[in-house]
N, C-alpha and C positions, 0 to 999 in steps of 0.2 A: 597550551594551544596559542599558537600566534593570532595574530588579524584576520588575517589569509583565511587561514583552516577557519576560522569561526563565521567567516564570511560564509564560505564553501558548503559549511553544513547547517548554516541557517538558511541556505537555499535550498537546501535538501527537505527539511524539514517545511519549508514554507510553501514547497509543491505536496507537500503530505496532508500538510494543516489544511484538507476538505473531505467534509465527511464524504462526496461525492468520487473523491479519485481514491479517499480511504477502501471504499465499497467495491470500486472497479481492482483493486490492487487485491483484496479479500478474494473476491470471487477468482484472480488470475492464478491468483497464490494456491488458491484449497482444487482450484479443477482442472490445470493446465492452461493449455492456447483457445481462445474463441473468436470469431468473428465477431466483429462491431455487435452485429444485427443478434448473434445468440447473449453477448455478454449484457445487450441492452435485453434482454427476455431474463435474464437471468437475478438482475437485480431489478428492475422493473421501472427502466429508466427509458427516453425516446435515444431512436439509432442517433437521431445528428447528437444530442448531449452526449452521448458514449465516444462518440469520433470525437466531436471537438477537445476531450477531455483523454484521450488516447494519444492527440496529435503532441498534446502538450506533454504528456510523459515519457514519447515515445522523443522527441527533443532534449528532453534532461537524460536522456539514458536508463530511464527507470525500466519502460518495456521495449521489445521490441518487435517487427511484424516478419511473416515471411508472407509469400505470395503462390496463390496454388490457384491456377487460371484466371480466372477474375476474381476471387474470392482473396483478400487478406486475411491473415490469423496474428492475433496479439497474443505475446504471454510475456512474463517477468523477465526481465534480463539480468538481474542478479539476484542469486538467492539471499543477500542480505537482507532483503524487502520483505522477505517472508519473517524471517527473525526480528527484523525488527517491527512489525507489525505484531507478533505473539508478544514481543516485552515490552510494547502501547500497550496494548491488550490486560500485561500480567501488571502492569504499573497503575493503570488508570483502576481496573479489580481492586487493587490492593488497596491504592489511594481512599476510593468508597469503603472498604469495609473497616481498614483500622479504626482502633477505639482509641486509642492516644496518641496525639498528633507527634509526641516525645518518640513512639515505637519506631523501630527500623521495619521496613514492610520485607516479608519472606513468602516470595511468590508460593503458590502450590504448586502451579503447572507444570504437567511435567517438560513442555517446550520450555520454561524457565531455567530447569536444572541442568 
């Protein structure tokens, strides 16, 4: 991996790195499209936090909105974000329960396989 590429996906990574956008990207991932106002009911977070935290993913290309009268709806713009949240998921699992840090971790999940 060049500069470049390493640059690119530690910007990727570093809009991930919050449990906050983690939660909004979880809930986008498991139930489809919500409006600000449902997806803030949904994790139990205030609407402006959910927009402002929308605005910023919806900029990296992470989700994106469509518009139905007044109302917007967000959901995931690429299904990589689902996959790669189940192998955080099956990584950070594994990471806690191994008993020798020597072991190679072999996920269970079946999103892993």
């Amino acid at each position: 991996m060049n500069a470049k590429a390493a640059a690119r996906l530690a910007e990727v990574f570093g809009v991930l790195a919050s449990e906050t956008r983690l939660r909004l990207l979880h809930a986008l991932e498991r139930n489809g499209e919500f409006s600000p106002t449902a997806l803030a009911d949904a994790v139990g977070m205030k609407v402006q936090a959910v927009s402002n935290q929308l605005r910023l993913l919806a900029a990296r290309g992470i989700v994106s909105s469509r518009r139905d009268g007044n109302s917007v709806f967000y959901r995931l713009d690429d299904p990589c974000i689902g996959t790669l949240l189940d192998r955080g998921w099956c990584l950070a699992e594994e990471s806690s329960s191994r008993k020798n840090e020597h072991e190679l971790p072999t996920c269970r999940h079946t999103e892993c396989e």
